[in-house]
C-alpha positions as CSV (number, residue, x, y, z in Angstrom):
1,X,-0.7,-4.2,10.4
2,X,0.6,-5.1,6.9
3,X,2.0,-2.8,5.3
4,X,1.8,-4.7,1.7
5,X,-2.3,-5.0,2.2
6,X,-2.9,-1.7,3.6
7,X,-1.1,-0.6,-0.1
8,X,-3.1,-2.6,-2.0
9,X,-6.1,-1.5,-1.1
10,X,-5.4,1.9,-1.3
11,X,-4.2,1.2,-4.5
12,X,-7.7,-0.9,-5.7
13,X,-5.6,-4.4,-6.1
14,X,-7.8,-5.9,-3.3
15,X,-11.9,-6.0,-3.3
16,X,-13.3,-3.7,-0.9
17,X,-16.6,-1.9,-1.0
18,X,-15.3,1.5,-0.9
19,X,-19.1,3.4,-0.8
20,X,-19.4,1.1,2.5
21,X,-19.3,2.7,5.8
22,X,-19.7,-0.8,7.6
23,X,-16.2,-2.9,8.8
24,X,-14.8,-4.8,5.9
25,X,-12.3,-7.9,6.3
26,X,-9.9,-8.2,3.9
27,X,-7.9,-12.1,3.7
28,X,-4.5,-11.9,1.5
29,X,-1.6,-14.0,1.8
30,X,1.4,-12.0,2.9
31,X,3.9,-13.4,0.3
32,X,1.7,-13.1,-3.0
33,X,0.2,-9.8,-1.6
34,X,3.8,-8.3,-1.5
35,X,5.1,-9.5,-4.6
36,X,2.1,-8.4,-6.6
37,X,2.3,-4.6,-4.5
38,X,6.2,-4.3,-5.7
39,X,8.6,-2.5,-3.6
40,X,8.1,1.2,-1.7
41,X,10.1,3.5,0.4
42,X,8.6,3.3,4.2
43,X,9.4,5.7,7.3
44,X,8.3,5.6,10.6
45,X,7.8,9.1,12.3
46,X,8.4,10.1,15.9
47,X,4.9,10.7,15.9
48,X,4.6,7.0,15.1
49,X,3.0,7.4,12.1
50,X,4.3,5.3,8.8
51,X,5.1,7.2,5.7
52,X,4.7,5.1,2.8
53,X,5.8,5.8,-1.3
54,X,5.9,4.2,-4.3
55,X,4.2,3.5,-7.7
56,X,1.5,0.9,-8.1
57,X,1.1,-1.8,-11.2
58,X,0.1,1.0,-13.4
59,X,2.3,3.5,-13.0
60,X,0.3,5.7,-10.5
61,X,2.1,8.0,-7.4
62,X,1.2,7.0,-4.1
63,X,1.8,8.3,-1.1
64,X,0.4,7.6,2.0
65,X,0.3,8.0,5.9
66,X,-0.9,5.1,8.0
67,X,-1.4,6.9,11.9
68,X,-0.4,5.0,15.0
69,X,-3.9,4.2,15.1
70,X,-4.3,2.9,11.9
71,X,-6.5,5.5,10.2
72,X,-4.6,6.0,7.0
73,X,-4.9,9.1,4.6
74,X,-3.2,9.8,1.4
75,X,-2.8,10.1,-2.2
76,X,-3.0,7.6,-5.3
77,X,-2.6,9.1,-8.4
78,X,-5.5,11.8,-8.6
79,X,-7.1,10.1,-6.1
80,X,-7.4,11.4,-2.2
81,X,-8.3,8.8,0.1
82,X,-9.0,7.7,3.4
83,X,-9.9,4.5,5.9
84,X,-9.2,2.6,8.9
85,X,-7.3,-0.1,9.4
86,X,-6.7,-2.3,12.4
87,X,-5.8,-6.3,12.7
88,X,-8.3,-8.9,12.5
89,X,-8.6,-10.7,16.3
């Protein structure tokens, strides 16, 4: 998993149709997709779980939890959210 993608579409900087409940591929290139998310404080639990922090393009709190499994939860702003995440094959 990328970190840097999974960010930015919590964050609404990549197209997904959030009201969809069907599997969504998401393409990005891992360079532009990084620069354009900024930087963020990461940490890796014992649980294996990754904590990730920062502030997106406008200014907005995030803070999210990415599970070993790749079900990530967290906050954005005033937002809650929550999907899955896993690599494409």
């Amino acid at each position: 998993m990328i970190i840097s993608a999974i960010v930015a579409v919590a964050v609404g900087m990549m197209p997904v149709n959030a009201s969809s409940q069907a599997p969504q591929t998401v393409r990005f290139d891992q360079t532009k997709i990084a620069r354009q998310v900024g930087p963020y404080a990461q940490t890796v639990r014992k649980d294996g779980s990754t904590e990730v922090r920062g502030f997106d393009r406008l200014g907005r709190g995030y803070d999210l939890n990415i599970s070993a499994n790749g079900h990530v939860t967290g906050h954005v702003g005033d937002w809650d959210i929550s999907f899955d995440v896993t690599d494409a094959a």
